[in-house]
C-alpha positions as CSV (number, residue, x, y, z in Angstrom):
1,X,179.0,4.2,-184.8
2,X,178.8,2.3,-181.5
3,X,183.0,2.5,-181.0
4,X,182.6,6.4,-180.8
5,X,183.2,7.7,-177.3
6,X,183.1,11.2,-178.0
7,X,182.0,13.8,-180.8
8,X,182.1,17.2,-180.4
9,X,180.5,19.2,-183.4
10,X,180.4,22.4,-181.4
11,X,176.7,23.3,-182.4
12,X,176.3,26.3,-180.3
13,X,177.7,24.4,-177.1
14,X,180.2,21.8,-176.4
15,X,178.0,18.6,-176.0
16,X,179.0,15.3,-176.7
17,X,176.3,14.1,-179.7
18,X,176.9,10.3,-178.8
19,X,174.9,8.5,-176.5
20,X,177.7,8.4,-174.0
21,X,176.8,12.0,-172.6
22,X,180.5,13.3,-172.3
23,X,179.9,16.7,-172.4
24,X,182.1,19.5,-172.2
25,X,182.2,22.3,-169.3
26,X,183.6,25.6,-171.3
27,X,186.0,27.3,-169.6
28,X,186.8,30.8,-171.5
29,X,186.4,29.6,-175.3
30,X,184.4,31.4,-176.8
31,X,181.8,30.4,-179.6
32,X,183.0,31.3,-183.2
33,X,183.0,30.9,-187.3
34,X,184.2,27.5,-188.2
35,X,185.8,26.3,-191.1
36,X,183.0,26.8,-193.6
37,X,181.8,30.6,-192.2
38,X,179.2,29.2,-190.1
39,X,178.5,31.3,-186.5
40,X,178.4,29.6,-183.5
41,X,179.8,26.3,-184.7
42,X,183.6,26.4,-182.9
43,X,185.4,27.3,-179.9
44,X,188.2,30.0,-179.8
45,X,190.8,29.8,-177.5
46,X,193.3,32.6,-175.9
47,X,196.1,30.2,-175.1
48,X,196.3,31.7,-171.9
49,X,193.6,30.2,-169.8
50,X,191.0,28.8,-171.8
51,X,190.0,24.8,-172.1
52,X,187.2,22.7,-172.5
53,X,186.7,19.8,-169.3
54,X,185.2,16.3,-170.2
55,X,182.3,15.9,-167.8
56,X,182.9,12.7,-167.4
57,X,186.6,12.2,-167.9
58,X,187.1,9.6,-170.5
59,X,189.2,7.3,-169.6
60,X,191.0,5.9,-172.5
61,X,192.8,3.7,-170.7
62,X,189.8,1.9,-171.1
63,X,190.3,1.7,-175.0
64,X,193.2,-0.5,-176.6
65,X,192.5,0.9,-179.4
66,X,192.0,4.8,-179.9
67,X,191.8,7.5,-182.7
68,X,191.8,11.1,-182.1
69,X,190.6,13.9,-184.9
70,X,190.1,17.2,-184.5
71,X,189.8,20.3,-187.1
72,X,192.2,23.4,-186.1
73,X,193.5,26.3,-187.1
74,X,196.2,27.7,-184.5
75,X,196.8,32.0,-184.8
76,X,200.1,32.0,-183.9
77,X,203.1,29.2,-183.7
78,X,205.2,31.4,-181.5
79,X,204.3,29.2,-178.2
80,X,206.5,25.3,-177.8
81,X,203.1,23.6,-178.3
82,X,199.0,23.6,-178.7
83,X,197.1,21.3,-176.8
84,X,194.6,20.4,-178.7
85,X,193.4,17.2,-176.6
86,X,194.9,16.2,-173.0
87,X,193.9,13.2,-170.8
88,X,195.9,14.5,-167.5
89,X,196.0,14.5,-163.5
90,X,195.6,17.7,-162.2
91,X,198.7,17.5,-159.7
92,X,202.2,16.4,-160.3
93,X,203.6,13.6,-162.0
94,X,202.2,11.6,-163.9
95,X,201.3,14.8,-166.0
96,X,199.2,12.8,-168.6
97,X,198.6,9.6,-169.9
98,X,197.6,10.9,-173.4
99,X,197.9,14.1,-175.4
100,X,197.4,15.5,-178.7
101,X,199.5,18.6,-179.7
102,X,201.1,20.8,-182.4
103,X,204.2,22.1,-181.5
104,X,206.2,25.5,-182.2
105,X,208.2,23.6,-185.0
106,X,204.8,23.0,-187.0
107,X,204.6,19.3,-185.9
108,X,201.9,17.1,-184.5
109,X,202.9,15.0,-181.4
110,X,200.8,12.4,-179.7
111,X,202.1,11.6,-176.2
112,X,201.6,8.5,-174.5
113,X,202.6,8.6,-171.0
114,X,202.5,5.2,-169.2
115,X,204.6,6.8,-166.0
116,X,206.6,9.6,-165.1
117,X,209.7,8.2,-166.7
118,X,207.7,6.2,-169.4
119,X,206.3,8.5,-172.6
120,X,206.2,7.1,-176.1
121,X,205.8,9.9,-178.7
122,X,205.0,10.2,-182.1
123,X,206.6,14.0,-183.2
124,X,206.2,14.3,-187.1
125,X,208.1,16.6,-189.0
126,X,207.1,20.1,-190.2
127,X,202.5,19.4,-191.3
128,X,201.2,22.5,-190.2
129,X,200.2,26.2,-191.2
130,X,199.6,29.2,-188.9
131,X,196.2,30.6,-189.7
132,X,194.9,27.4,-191.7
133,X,192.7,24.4,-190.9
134,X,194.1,21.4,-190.5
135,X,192.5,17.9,-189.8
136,X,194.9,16.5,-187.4
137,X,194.4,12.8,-186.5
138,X,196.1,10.0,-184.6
139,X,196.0,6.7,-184.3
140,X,196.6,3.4,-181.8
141,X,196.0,0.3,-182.3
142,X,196.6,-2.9,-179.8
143,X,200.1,-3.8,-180.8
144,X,201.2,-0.3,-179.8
145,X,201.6,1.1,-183.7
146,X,200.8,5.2,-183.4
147,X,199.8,7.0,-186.3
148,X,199.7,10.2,-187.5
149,X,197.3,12.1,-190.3
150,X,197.4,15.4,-191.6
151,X,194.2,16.1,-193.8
152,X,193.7,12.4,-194.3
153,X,197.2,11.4,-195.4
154,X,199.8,9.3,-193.0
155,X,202.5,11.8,-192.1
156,X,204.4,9.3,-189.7
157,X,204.2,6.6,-187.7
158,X,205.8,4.7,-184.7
159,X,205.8,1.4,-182.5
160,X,205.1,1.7,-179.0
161,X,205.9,-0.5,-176.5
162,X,202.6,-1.6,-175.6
163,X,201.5,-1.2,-171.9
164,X,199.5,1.0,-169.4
165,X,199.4,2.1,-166.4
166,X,196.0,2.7,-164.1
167,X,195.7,6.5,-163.5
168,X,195.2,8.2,-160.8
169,X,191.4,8.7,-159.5
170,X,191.9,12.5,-160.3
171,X,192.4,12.2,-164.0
172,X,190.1,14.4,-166.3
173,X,189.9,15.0,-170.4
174,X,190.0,18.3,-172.0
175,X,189.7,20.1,-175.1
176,X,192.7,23.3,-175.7
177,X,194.3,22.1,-172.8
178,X,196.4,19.2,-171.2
179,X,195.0,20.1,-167.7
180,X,193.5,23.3,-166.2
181,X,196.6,24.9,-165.1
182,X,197.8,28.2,-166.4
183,X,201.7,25.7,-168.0
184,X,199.3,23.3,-169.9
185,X,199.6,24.5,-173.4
186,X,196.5,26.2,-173.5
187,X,195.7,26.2,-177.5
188,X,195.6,29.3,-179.4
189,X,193.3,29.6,-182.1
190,X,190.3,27.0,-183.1
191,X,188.7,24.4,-182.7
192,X,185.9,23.2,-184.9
């Protein structure tokens, strides 16, 4: 599919098997069972300190239209929230542009940040189960409609204000993690 930026099937490392070469740096995850019992094919994360970084940052302000998809399976839902993807700065304000997360309420939330005082959020109600996968995906499109999916069936869905900001030259992408800090909702549990 030439529209796909990224895919991570986390065969034994964390490259990115399109041509686009966005591969991941790990940082802590550790390799581990996926969903079907197969070794070496997901990352485990401590939700302390652990994240994957985007080599190359994907930008997705670049994109007008976006989808992110991910299988998870979080140990614990005793922490406010799971990054599962984060497009952030590494400083202060703006935090992110985009994230992915489950929350401590058994939610999905997909954050879009245009500025410091400008997020639009999609927070659906209760989708989620400690200690089982889940295929969690969202969706937007260029009128600004965000979507949510919980193994493949719409769970909510919201209109944005369309609108973006240009980030900052610092911006990176990563995987268990908003940004590298030890307060961005490091993930607990997998990835696959």
């Amino acid at each position: 599919d030439p529209t796909l930026i990224a895919y991570y099937p986390f065969s034994g490392n964390a490259e990115d098997s399109t041509a686009n070469s966005n591969h991941g740096i790990v940082n802590g995850a550790l390799l581990t069972t996926d969903r079907f019992g197969n070794t070496n094919s997901a990352y485990a994360f401590d939700g302390v300190d652990d994240y994957i970084e985007l080599t190359n940052g994907i930008d997705f302000d670049n994109y007008s239209e976006q989808t992110l998809a991910a299988w998870v399976q979080i140990d614990t839902f005793e922490v406010y929230r799971h990054s599962i993807i984060g497009y952030s700065a590494s400083g202060t304000y703006p935090f992110g542009q985009y994230f992915l997360f489950l929350n401590d309420d058994y939610s999905v939330e997909y954050d879009v940040r245009y500025s410091a005082n400008n997020s639009q959020k999609l927070i659906t109600g209760p989708n989620v189960i400690a200690n089982d996968w889940v295929h969690v995906a969202t969706t937007k499109d260029v009128t600004g409609m965000m979507r949510a999916f919980v193994n493949g069936v719409q769970v909510d869905s919201f209109q944005a204000t369309p609108g973006f900001n240009t980030p900052a030259s610092n911006f990176k992408s990563f995987i268990g993690a908003y940004k590298s800090s030890l307060t961005s909702a490091h993930l607990q549990g997998k990835i696959d």
